[in-house]
C-alpha positions in Angstrom: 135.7 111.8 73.8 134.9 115.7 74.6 136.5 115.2 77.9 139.5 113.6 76.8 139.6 116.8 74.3 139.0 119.3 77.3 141.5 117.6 79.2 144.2 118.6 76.4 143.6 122.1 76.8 143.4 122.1 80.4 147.0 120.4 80.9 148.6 121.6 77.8 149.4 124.9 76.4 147.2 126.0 74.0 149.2 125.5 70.5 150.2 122.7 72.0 146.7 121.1 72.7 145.7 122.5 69.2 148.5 120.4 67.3 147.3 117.7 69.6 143.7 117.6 68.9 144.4 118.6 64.8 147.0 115.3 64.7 144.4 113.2 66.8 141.4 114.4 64.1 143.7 113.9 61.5 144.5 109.9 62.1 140.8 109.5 62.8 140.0 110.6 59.2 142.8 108.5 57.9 141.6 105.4 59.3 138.2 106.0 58.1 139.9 106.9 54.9 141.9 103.8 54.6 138.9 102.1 55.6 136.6 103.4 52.7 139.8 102.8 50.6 139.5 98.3 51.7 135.7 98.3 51.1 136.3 100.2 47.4 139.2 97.5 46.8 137.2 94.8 48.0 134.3 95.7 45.7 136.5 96.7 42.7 138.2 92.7 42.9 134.5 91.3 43.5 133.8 93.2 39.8 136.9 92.4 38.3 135.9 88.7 39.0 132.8 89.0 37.7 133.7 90.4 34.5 136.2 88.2 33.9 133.8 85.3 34.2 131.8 87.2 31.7 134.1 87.6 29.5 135.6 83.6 29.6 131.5 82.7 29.6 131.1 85.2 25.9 134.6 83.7 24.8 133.1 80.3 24.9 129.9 81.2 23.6 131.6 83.1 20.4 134.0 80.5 20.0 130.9 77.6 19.8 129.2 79.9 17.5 132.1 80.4 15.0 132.6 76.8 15.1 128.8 76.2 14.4 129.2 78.9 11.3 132.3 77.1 10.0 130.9 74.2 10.0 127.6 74.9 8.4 130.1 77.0 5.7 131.5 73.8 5.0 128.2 72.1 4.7 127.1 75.0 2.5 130.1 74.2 0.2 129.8 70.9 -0.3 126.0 71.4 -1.0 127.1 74.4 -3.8 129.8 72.0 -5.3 127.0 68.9 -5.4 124.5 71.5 -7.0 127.2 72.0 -9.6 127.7 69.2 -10.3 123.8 68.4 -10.5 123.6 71.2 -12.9 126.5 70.1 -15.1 125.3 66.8 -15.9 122.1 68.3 -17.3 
């Protein structure tokens, strides 16, 4: 790579060879740029995935457990309204 760069300056002007070897440096940090750039967007959607299997895995679980509450609610009710009327006939 050094002798590609010396062989810019030696067949181009100066300013010219500059602006060449400041463009070439310049796409070699954008590719590594756009590179860094895919892994970050790869890891980002690998997260994003995972919380939203997180999220439909605590959905279910909250939605079982309010079920289970209703339904022991219920249960509670009925027992209340048998105690009354336990307590009524005495």
């Amino acid at each position: 790579m050094e002798t590609e760069f010396v062989s810019i300056f030696q067949n181009l002007a100066y300013p010219v060879a500059v602006s060449v070897i400041l463009f070439l440096i310049g796409g070699y940090f954008g590719k590594k740029i756009l590179a860094q750039m895919h892994e970050r967007e790869v890891a980002n959607a690998k997260l994003r995935d995972q919380y939203i299997d997180y999220l439909q895995k605590a959905n279910t679980d909250l939605t079982s457990a309010v079920r289970e509450n209703a339904t022991a609610f219920n249960n509670f009710s009925k027992t209340l309204e048998e105690f009354k009327e336990v307590l009524k006939s005495f």
